[in-house]
C-alpha positions as CSV (number, residue, x, y, z in Angstrom):
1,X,8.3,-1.2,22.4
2,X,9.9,1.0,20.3
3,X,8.8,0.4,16.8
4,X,11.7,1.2,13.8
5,X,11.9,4.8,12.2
6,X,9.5,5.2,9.6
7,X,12.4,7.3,7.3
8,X,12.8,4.2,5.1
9,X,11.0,4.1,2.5
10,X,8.1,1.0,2.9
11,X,5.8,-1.3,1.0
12,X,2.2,-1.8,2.0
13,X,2.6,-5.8,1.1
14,X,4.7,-7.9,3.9
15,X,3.8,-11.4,5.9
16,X,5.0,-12.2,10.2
17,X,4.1,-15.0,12.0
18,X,5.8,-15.9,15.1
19,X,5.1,-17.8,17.4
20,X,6.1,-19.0,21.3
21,X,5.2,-21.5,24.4
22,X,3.5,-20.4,26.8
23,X,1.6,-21.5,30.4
24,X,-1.0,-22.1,28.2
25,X,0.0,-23.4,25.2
26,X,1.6,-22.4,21.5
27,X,0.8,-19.1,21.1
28,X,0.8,-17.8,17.8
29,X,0.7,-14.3,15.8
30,X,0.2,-14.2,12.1
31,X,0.5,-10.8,10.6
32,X,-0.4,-10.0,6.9
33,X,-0.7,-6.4,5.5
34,X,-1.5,-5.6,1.7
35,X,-2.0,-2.5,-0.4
36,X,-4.8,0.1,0.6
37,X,-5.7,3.4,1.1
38,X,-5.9,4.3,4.7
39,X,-5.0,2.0,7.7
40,X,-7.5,-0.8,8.3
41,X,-6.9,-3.2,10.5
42,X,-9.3,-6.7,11.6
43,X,-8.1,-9.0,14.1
44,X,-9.3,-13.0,14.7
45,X,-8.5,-13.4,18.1
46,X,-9.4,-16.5,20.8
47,X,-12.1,-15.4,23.2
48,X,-9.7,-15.5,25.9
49,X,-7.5,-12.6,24.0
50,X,-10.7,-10.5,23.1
51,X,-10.2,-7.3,25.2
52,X,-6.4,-6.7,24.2
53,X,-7.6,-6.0,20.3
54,X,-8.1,-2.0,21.5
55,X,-4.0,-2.1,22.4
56,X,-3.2,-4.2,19.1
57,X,-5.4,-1.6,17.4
58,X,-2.9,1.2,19.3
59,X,0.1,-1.1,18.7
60,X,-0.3,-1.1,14.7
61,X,-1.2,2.2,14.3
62,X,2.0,3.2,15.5
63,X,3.9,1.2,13.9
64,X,2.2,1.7,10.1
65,X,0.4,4.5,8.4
66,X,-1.1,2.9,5.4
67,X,-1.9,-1.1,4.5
68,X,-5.0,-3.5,5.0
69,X,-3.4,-5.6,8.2
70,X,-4.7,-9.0,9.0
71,X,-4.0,-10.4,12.4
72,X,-4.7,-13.8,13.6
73,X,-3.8,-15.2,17.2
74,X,-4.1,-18.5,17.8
75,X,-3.8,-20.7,21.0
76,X,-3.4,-24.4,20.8
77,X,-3.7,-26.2,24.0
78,X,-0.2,-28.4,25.0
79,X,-1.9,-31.4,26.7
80,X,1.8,-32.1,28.5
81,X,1.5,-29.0,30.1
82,X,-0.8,-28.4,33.3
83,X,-3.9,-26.6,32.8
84,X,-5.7,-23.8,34.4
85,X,-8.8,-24.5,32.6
86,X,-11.3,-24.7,35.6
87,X,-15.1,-25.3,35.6
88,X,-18.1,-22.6,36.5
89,X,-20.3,-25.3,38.4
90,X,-23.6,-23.8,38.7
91,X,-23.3,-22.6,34.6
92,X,-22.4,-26.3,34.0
93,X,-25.9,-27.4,35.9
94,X,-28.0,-25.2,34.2
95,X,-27.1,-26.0,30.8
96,X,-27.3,-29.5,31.7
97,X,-31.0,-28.4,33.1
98,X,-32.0,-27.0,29.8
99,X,-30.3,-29.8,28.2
100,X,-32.2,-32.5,29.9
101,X,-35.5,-30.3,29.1
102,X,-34.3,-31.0,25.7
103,X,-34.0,-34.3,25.7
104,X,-37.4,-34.7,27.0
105,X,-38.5,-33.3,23.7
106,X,-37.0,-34.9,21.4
107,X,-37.3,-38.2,23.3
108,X,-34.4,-39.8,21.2
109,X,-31.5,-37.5,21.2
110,X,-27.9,-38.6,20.7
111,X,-25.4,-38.6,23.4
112,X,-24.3,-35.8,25.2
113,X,-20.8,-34.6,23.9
114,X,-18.7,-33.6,27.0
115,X,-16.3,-31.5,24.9
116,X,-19.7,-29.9,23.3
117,X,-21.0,-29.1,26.7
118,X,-17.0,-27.5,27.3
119,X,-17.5,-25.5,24.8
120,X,-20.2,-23.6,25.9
121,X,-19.7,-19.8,27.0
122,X,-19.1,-20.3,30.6
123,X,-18.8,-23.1,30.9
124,X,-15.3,-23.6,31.5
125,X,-13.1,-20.5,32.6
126,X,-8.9,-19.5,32.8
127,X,-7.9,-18.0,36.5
128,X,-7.7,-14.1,36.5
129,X,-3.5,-14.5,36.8
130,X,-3.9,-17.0,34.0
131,X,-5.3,-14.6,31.8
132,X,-3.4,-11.8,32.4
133,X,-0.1,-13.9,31.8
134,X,-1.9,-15.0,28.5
135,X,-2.4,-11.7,27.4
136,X,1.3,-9.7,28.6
137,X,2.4,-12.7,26.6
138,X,0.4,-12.2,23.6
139,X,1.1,-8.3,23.3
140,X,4.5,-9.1,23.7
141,X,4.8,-11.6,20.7
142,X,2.4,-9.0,18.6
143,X,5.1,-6.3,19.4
144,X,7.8,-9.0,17.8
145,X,5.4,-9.7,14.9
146,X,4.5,-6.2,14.1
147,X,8.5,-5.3,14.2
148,X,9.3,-8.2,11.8
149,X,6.0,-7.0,9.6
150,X,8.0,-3.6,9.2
151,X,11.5,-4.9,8.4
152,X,9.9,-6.7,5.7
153,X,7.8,-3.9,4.8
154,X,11.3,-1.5,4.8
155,X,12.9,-4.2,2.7
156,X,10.0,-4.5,0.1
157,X,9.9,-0.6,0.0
158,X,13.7,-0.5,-0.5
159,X,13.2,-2.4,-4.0
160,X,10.4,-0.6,-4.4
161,X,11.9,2.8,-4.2
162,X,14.9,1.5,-6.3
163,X,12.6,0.0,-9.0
164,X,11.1,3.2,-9.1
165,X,14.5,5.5,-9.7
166,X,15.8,2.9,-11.8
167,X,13.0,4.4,-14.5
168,X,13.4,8.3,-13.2
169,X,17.0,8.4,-15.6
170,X,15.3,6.6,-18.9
171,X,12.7,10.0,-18.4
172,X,15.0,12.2,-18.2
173,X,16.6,10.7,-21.2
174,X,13.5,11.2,-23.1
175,X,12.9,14.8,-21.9
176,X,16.1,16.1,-23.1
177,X,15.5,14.1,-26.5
178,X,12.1,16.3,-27.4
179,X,14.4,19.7,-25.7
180,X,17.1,19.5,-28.0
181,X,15.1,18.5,-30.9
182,X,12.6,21.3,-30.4
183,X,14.5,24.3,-32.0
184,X,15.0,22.3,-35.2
185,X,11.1,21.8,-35.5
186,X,9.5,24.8,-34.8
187,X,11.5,26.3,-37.4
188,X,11.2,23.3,-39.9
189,X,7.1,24.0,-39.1
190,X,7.4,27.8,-39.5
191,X,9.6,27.4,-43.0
192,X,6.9,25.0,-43.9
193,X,4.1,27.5,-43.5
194,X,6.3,30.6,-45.8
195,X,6.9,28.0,-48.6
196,X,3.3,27.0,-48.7
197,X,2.7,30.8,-49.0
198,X,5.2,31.4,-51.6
199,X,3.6,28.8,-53.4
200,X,0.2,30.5,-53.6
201,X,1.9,33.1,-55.6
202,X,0.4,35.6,-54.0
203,X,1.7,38.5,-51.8
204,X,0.7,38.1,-47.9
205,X,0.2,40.6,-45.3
206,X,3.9,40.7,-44.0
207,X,2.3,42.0,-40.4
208,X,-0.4,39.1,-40.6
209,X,2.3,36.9,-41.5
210,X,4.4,37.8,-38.3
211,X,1.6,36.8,-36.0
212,X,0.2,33.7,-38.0
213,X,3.6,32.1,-37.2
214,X,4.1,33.4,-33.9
215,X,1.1,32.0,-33.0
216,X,1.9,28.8,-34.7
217,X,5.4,28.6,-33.0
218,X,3.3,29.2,-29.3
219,X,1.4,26.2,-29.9
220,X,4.3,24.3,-31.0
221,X,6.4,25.3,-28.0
222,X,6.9,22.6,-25.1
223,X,9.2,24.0,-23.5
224,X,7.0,24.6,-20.6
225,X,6.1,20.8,-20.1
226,X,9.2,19.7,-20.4
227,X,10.2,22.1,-17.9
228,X,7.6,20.9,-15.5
229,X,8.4,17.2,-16.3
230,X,12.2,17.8,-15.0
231,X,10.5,19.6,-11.8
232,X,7.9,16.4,-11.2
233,X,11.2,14.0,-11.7
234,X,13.5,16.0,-9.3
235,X,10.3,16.2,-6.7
236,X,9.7,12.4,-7.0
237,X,13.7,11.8,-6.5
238,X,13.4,14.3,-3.1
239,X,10.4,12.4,-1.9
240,X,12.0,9.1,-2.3
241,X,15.2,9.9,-0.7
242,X,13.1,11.7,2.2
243,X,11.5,8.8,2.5
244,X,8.5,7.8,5.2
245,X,5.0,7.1,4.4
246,X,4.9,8.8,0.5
247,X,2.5,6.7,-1.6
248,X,0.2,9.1,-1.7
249,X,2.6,11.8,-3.0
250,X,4.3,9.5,-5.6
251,X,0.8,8.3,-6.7
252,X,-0.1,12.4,-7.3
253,X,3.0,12.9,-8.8
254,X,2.6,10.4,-11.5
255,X,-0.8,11.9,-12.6
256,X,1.2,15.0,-12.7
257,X,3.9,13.5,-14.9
258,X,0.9,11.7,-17.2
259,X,-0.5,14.9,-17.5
260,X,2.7,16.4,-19.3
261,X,3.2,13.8,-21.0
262,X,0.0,13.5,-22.8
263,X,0.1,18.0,-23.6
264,X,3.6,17.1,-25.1
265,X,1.9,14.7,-27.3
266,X,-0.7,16.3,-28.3
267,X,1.3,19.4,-29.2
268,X,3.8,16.9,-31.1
269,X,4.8,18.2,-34.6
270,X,7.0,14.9,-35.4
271,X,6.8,11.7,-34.9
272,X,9.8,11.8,-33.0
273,X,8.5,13.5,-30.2
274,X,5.6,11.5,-30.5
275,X,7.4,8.4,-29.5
276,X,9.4,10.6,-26.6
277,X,5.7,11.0,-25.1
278,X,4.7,7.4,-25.7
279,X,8.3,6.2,-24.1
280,X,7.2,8.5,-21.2
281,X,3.7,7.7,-20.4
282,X,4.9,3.6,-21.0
283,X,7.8,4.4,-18.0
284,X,4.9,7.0,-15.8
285,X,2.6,3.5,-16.0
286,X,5.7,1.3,-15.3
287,X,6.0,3.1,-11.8
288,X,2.9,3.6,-11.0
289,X,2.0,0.3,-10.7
290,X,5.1,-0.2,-8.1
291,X,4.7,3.1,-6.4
292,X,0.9,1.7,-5.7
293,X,2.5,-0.8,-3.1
294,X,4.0,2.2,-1.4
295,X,3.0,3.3,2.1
């Protein structure tokens, strides 16, 4: 089976279920993967099917790299079809021995249920070539299920991705906002400052001066975050167009971006650039919570 490129960008939340006839009845995979961390994968299988979970295990985990996957195969007897179900006779007699034992004890029991006593673990057994069919044919409708699992995956992970650029130009927006209004307010603070000193009437240290509003202008002075802001953006657009399993990336790149975002707000001198860093960390949150679905 050769399982689709993972180059595509995909989402961690996707549903299969396919299903098929077979010698021994409907078979049936349903396949449902959701958001988490690492790979985990649990599987609700019929006894009969119990010993191919190690190469479903192998199966899935080469075919995703993040996502909580659910699998359930089901069998459901067709009673038009002829059965290969056959009977372990000396199991059958001594659970009717124990039963009868039973009976003795209770001295009124209910009737014996024949599909109770079938029920039984070993009771009732499939042929060795009966199995084995039964289980090529579920690990080849698993390989169809897991395939249609990561088209949907790929097509979630497409919106995903777009959902996610769609908000990359509105920060960039907002970047270049608080860039070219920076000049304009480090020297409206700095003109501030020399006509609250003029108003003291007093004469200042023109040397002490010089380095009070140098230092003041330092503090004031973004210019670094923003620069860093474009850099986390143009790494974030390069991840998503590289594509293959990134969540993990995206999700540290937005604590990056967050991080910027809230020095650029705290070093604000207007309000305008105030809002530019609330604009940001409201479109940072916006894709996080979709880049949290991402493998």
């Amino acid at each position: 089976m050769q399982w689709l490129a993972q180059t595509m960008i995909q989402s961690m939340t996707a549903f299969a279920r396919e299903s098929t006839q077979t010698e021994a009845g409907i078979l049936t995979v349903e396949l449902r993967s959701v958001n988490h961390r690492y790979l985990d994968c649990s599987f609700k299988l019929p006894e009969t099917l119990r010993s191919t979970e190690p190469q479903l295990r192998e199966k899935a985990a080469a075919a995703l790299a993040r996502g909580k996957l659910d699998c359930i195969i089901r069998l459901q007897p067709n009673p038009s079809l002829p059965g290969d179900l056959q009977i372990d006779s000396d199991r059958l007699d001594a659970l009717l021995s124990a039963v009868r034992q039973v009976q003795k004890r209770l001295g009124d029991p209910a009737p014996l249920n024949p599909l109770h006593v079938m029920q039984f673990p070993g009771v009732c057994f499939t042929p060795e070539d009966s199995a084995q069919r039964l289980q090529e044919d579920a690990l080849s409708l698993f390989d169809e299920s897991l395939q249609n699992l990561q088209e949907h995956r790929q097509r979630e992970g497409s919106k995903l991705a777009g959902l996610v650029l769609d908000r990359l130009t509105p920060v960039e927006r907002e970047v270049q906002a608080a860039r070219d209004a920076l000049p304009q307010l480090i020297q409206r603070q700095l003109d501030r400052i020399r006509a609250r000193i003029a108003d003291l009437g007093t004469d200042a240290d023109q040397g002490r001066l010089e380095q009070e509003l140098v230092y003041v202008a330092q503090r004031a002075d973004v210019e670094e975050e923003l620069d860093r802001l474009d850099a986390h953006v143009a790494e974030v657009r390069h991840t998503l167009q590289k594509g293959g399993p990134c969540g993990r990336r995206l999700d540290f790149l937005m604590q990056e971006l967050n991080r910027e975002a809230n020095t650029l707000s705290s070093k604000s001198l207007s309000a305008s650039t105030t809002q530019n860093a609330v604009e940001l960390k409201v479109l940072i949150e916006q894709m996080r919570e979709q880049i949290q679905n991402i493998e």
